[in-house]
LOKOLLUM-16923 format. One line per 5 residues: number of its first residue (from 0); their letters; for each residue x, y, z of N, C-alpha, C, O. Coordinates in Angstrom, 3 decimals. Example, Ala and Ser with C-alpha at 12.3 -4.5 7.8 and 13.67 -1.06 7.14 Angstrom:
0> as> 13.190:-5.690:7.800:12.300:-4.500:7.800:13.200:-3.300:7.800:14.236:-3.319:8.465 ~ 12.850:-2.250:7.080:13.670:-1.060:7.140:12.900:0.030:7.870:13.409:1.138:8.039
This chain:
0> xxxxx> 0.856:-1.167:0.000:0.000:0.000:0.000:0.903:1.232:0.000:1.949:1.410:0.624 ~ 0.226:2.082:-0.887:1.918:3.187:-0.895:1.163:4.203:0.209:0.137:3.953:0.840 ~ 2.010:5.474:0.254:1.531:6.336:1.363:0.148:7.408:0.853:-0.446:8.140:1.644 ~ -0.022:7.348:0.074:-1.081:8.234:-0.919:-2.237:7.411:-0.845:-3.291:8.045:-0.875 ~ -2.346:6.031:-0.746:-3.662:5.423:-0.409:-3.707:5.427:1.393:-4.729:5.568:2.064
5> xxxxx> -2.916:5.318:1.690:-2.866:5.250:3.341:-3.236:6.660:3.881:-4.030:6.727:4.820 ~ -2.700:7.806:3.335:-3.099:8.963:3.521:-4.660:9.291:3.030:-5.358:9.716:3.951 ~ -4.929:9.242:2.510:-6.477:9.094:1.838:-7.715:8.252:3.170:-8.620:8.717:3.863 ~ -6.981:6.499:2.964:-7.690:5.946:3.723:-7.797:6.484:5.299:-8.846:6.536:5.941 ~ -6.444:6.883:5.792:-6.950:7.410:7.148:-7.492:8.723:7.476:-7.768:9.039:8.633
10> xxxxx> -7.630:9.400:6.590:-8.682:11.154:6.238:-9.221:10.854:6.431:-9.596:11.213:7.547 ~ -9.922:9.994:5.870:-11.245:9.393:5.876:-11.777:8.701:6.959:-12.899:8.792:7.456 ~ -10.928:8.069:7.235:-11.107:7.324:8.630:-11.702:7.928:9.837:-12.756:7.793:10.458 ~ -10.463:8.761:9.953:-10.136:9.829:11.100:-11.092:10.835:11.573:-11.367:11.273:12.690 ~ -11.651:11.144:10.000:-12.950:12.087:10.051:-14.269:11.921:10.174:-15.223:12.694:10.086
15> xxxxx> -14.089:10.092:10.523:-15.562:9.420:10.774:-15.438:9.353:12.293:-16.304:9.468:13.161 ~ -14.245:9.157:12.370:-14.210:8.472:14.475:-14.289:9.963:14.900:-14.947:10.122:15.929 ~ -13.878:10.865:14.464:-14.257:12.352:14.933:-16.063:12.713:15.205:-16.809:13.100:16.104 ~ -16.104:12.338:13.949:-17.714:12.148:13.882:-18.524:11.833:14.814:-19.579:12.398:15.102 ~ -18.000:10.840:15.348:-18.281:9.911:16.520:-18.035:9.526:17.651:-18.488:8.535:18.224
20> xxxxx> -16.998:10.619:18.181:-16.130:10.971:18.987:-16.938:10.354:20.793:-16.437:9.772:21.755 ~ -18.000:10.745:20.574:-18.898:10.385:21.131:-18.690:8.933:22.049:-18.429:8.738:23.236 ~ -18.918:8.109:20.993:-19.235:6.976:20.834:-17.758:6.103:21.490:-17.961:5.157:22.252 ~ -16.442:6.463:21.164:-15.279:6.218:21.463:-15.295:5.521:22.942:-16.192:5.646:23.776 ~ -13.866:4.613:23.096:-13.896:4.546:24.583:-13.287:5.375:25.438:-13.419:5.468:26.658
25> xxxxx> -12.668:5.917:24.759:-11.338:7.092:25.255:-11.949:8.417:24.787:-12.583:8.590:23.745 ~ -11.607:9.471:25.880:-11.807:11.013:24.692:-10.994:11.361:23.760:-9.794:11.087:23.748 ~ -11.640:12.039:22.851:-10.727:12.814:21.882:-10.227:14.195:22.210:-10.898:15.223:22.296 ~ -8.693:14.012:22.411:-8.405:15.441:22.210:-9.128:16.702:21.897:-10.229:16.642:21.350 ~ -8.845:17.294:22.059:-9.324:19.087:21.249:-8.930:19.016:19.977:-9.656:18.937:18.986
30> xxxxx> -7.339:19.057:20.042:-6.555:18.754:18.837:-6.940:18.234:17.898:-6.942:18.812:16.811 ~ -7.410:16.883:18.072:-7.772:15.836:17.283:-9.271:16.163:16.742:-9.339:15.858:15.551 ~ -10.333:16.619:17.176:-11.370:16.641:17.019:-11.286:17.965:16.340:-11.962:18.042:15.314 ~ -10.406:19.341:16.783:-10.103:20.462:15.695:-9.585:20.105:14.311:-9.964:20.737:13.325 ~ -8.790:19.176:14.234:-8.030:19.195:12.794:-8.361:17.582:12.336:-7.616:17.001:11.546
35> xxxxx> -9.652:16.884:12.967:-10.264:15.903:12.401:-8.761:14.761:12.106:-8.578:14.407:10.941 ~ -7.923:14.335:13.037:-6.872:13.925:12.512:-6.395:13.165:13.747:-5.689:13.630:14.643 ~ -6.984:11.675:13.644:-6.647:10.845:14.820:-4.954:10.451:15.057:-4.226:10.081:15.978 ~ -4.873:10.710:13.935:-2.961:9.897:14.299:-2.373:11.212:14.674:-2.858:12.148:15.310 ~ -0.786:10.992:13.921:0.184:11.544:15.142:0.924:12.409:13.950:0.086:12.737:13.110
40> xxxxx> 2.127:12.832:13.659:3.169:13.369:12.359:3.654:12.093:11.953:3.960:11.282:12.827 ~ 3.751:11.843:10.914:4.826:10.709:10.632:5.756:10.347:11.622:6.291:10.998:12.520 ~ 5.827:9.330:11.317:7.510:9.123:12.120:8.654:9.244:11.063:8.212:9.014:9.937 ~ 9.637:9.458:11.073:10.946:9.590:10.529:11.518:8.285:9.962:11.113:7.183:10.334 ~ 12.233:8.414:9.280:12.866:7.263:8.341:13.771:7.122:9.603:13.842:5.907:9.793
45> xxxxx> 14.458:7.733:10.510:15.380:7.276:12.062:14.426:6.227:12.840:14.536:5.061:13.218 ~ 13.359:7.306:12.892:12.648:5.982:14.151:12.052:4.789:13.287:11.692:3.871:14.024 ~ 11.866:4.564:12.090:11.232:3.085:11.698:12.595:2.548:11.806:12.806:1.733:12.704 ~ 13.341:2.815:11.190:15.242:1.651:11.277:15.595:1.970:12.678:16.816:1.822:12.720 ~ 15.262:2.255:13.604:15.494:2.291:14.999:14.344:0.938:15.196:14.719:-0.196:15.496
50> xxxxx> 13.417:1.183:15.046:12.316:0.077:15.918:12.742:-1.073:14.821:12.731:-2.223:15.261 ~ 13.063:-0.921:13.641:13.200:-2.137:13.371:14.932:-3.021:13.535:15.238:-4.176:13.239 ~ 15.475:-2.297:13.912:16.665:-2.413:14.441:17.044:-2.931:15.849:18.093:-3.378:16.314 ~ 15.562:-2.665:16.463:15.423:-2.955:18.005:14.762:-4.376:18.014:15.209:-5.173:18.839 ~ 13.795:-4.763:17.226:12.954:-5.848:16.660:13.534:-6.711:15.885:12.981:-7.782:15.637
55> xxxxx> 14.936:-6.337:15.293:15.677:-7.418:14.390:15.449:-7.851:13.356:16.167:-8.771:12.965 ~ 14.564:-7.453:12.658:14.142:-7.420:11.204:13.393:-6.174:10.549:13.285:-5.209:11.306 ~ 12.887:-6.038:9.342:12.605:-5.482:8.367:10.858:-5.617:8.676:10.300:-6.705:8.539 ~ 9.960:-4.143:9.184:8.774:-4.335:9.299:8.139:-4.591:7.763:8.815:-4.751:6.746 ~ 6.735:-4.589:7.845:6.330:-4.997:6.450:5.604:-4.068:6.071:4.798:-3.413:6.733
60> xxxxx> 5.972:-3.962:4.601:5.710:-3.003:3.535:4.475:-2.169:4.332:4.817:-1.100:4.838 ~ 3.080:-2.575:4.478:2.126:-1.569:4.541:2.316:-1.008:5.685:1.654:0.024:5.795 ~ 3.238:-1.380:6.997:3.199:-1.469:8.237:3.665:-0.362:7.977:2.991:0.659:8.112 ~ 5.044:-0.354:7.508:6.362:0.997:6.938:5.336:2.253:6.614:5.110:3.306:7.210 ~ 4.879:1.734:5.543:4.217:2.820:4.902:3.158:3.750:5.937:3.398:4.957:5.940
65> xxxxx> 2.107:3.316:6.736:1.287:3.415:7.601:2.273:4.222:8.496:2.047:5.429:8.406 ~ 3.170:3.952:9.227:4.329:4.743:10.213:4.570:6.074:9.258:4.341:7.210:9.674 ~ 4.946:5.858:8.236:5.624:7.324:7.174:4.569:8.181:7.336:4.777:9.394:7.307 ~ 3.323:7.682:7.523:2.155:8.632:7.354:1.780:9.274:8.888:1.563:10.455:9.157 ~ 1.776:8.026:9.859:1.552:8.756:11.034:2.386:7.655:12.138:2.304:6.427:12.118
70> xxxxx> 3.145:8.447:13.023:3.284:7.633:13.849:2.592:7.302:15.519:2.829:7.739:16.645 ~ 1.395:6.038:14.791:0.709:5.954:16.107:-0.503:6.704:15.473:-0.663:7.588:14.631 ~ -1.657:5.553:16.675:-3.277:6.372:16.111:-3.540:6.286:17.132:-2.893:5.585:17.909 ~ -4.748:7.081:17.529:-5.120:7.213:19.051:-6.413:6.481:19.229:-6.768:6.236:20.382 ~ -7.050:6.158:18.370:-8.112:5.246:18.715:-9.167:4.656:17.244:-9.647:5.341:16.341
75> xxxxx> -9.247:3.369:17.439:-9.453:2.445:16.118:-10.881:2.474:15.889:-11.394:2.352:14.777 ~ -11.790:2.714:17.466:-13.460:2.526:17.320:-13.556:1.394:18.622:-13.499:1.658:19.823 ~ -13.702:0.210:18.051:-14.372:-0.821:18.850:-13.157:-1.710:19.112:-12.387:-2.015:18.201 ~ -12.997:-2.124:20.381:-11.580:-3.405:20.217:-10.547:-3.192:20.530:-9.845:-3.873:21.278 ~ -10.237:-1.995:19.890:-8.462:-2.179:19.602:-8.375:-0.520:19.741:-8.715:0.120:18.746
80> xxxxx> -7.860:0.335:21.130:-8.223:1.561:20.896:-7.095:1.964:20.825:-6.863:2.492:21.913 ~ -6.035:2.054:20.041:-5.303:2.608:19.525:-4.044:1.763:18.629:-4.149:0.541:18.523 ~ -3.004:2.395:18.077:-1.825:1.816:17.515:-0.776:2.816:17.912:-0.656:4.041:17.890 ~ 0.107:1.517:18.377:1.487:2.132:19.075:2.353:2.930:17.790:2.396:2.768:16.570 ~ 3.109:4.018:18.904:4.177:4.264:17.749:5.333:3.245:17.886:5.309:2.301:18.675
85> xxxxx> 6.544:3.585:16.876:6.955:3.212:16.593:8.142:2.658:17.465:8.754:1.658:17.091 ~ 8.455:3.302:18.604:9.259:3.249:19.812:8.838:2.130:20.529:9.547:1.247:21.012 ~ 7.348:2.267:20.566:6.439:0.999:21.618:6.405:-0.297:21.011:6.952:-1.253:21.559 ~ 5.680:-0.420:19.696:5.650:-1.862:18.940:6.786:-2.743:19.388:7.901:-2.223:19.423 ~ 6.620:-4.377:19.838:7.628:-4.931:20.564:7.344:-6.662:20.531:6.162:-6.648:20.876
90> xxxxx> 7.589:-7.730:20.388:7.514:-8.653:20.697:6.366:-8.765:21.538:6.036:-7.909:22.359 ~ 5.670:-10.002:21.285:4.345:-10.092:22.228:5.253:-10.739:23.454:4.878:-10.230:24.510 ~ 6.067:-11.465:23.615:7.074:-11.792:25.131:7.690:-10.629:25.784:7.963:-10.740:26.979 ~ 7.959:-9.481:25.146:8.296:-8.435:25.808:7.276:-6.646:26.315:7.445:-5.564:26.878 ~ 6.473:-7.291:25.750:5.137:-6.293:25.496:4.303:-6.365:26.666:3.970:-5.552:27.529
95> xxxxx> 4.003:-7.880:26.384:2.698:-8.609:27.482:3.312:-9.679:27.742:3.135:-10.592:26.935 ~ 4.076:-9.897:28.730:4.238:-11.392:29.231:2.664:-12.171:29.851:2.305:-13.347:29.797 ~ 2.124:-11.212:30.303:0.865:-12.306:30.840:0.295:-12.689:29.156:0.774:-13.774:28.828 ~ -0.134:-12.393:28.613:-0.227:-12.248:27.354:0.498:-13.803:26.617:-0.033:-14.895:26.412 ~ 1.913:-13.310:26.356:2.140:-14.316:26.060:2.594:-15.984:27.075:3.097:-17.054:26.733
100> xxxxx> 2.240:-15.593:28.001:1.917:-17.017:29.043:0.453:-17.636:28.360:0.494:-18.677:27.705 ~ -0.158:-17.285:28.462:-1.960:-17.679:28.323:-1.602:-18.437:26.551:-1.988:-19.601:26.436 ~ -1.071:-17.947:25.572:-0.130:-18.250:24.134:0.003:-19.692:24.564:-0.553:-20.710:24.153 ~ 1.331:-19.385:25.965:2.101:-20.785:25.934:1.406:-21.729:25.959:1.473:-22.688:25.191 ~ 0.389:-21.520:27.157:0.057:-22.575:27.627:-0.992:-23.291:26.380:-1.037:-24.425:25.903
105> xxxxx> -1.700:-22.173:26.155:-2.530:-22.494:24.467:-1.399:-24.093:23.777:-1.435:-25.322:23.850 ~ -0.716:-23.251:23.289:0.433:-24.414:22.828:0.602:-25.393:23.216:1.086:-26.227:22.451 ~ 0.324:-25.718:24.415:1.277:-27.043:25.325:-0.613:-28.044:25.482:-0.922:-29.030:26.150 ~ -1.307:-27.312:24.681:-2.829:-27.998:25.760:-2.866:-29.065:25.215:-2.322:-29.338:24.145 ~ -3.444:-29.707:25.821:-3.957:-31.744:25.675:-5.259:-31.522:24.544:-5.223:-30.752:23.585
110> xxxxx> -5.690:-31.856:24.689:-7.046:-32.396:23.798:-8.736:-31.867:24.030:-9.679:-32.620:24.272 ~ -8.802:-30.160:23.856:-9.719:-29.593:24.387:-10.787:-30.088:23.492:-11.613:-29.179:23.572 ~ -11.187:-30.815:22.835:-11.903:-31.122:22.122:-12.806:-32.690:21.853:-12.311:-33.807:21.698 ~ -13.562:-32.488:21.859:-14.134:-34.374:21.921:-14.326:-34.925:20.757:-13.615:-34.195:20.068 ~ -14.790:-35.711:20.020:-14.389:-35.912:18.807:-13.514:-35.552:18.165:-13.837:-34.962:17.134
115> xxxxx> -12.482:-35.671:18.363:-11.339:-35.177:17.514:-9.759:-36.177:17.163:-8.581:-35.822:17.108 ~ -10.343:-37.352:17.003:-9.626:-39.018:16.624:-8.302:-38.585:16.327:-7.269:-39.049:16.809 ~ -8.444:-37.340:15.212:-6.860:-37.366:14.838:-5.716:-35.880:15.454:-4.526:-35.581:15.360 ~ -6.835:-35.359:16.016:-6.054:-34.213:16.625:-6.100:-32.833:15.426:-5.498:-31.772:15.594 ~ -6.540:-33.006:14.814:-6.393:-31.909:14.022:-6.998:-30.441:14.321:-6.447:-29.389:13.998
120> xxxxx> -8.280:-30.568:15.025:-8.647:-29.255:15.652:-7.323:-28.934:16.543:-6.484:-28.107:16.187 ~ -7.224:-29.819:17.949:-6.369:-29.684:18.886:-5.114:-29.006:18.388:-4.574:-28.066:18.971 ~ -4.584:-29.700:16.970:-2.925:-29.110:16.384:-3.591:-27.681:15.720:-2.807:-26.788:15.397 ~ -5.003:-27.499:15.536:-5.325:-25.718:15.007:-5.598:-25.205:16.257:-5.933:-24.157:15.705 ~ -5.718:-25.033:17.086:-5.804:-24.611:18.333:-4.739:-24.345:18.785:-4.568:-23.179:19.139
125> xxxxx> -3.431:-25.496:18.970:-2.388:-24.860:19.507:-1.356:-24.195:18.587:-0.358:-23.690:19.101 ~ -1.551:-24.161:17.133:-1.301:-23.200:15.968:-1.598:-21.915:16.550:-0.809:-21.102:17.032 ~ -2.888:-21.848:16.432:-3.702:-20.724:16.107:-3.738:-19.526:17.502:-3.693:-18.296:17.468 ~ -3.841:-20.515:18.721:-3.727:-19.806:19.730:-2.822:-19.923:20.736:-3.102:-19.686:21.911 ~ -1.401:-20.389:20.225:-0.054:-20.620:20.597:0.553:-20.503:20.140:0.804:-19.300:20.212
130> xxxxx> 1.450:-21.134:19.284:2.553:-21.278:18.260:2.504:-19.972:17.697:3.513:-19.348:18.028 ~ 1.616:-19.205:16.866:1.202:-18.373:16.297:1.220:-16.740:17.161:1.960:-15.847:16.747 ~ 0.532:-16.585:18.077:0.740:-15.795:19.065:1.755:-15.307:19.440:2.129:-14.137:19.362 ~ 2.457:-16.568:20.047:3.498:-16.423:20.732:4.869:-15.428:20.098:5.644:-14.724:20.746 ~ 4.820:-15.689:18.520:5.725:-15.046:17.996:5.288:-13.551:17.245:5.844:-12.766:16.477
135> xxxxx> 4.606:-13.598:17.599:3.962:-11.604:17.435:4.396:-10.962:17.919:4.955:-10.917:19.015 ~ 4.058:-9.798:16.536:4.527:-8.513:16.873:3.456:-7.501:17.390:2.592:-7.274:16.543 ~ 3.305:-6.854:18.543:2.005:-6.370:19.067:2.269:-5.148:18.841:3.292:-4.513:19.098 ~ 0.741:-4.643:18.058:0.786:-3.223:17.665:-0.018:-2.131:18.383:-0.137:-0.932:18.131 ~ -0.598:-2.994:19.468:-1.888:-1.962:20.076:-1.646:-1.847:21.641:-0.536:-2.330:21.866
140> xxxxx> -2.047:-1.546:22.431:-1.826:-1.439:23.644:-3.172:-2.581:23.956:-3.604:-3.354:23.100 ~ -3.643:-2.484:25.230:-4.976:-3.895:25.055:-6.010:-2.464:25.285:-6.028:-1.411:25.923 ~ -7.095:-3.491:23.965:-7.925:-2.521:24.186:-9.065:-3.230:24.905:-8.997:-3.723:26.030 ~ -10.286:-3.210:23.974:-11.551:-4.267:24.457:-11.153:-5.809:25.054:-11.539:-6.902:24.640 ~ -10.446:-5.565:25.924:-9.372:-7.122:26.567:-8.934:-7.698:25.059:-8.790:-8.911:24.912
145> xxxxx> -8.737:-6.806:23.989:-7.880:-7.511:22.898:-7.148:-6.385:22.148:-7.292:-5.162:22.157 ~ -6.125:-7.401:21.348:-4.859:-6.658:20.988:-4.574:-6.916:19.395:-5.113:-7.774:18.695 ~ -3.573:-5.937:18.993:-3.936:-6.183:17.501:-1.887:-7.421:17.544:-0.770:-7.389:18.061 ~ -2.629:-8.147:16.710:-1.033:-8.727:16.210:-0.261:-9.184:15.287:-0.907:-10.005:14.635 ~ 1.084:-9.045:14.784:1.407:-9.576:13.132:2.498:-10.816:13.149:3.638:-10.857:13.611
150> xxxxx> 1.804:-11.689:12.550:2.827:-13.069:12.508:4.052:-12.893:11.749:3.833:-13.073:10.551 ~ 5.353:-12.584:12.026:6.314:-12.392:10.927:6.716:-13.691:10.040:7.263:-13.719:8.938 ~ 6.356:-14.557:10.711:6.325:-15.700:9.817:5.372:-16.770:8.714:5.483:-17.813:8.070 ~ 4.300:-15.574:9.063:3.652:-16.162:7.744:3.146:-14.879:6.838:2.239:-14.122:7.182 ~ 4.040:-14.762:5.398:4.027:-14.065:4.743:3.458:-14.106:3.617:3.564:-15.131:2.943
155> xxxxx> 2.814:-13.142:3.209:2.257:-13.400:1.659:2.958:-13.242:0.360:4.119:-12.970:0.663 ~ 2.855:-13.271:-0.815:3.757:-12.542:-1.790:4.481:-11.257:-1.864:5.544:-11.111:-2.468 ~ 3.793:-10.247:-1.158:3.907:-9.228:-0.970:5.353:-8.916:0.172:6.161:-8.023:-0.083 ~ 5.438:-9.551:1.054:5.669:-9.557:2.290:5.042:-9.138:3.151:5.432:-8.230:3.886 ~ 3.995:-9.683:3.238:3.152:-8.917:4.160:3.151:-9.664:5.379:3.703:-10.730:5.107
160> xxxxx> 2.861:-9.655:6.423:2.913:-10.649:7.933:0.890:-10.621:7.699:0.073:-9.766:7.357 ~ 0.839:-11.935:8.077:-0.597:-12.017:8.521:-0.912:-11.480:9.845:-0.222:-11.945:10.751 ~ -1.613:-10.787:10.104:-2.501:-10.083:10.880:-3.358:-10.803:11.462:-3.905:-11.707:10.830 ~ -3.729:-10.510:13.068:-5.045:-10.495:13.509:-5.184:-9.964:15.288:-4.502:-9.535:16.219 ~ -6.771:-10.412:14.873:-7.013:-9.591:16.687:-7.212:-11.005:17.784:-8.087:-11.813:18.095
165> xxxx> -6.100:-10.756:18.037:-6.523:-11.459:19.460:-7.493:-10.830:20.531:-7.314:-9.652:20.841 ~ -8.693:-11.682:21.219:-8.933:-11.444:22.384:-9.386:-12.506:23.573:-9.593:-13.714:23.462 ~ -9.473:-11.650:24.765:-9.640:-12.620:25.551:-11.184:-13.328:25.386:-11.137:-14.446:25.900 ~ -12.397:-13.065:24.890:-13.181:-13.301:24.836:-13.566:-14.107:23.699:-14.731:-14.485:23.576
């Protein structure tokens, strides 16, 4: 996604949750609700090769791009009420250890399931809500008891990290 659709998409965005400011779980600034503009200034080409320098790899393409435009949003709507900047984003083991305990144990579980002869739910379960988890990159602070997260190891053509929302519920 280059920065010209990202810039577009979050105008737009930004100027609906303003809209709705209301409705939010958090208040909106003055600031924010004056200049209709939930995120932050870009971040700098220093601080993305800093955080990704701190993180040990190369973030992914839309992630990059999304930072160039703003670093950090202050609130998403429902779920997930905000995105870290670029300083904060961190390993889900160094972020949230309780977090990633509840992962582990996901991983290590016996057989939550009854009918299941060959284990195959049980091995998507401790995929999906272990193995998987555990190695995220967490982008949100916790919002609605859930968090946003990116698998660096499962990539698309693009390089993109698969995404998703964890929650406790």
């Amino acid at each position: 996604m280059d920065k010209y659709i990202w810039q577009e998409f979050l105008a737009h965005y930004s100027t609906k949750l303003v809209e709705n400011a209301s409705e939010l779980w958090n208040p909106v600034p003055a600031e924010a609700i004056e200049s209709k503009w939930m995120g932050f200034p870009p971040a700098t080409d220093e601080e993305i090769l800093l955080a990704e320098k701190r993180l040990n790899l190369d973030l992914p393409p839309s992630l990059r791009t999304f930072y160039q435009v703003t670093n950090g949003w202050r609130d998403t709507g429902f779920f997930i009420h905000n995105i870290l900047p670029t300083h904060e984003i961190n390993w889900l083991k160094l972020r949230d250890p309780q977090l990633y305990q509840i992962a582990a144990e996901a991983e290590k579980a016996a057989s939550p399931f009854k009918d299941d002869p060959d284990n195959k739910r049980l091995y998507k379960y401790q995929n999906d809500q272990g193995t998987w988890v555990k190695r995220s990159l967490i982008l949100t602070s916790e919002g609605d008891a859930s968090w946003w997260l990116l698998d660096p190891q499962r990539l698309n053509q693009s390089n993109e990290w698969a995404g998703g929302l964890w929650a406790s519920w």
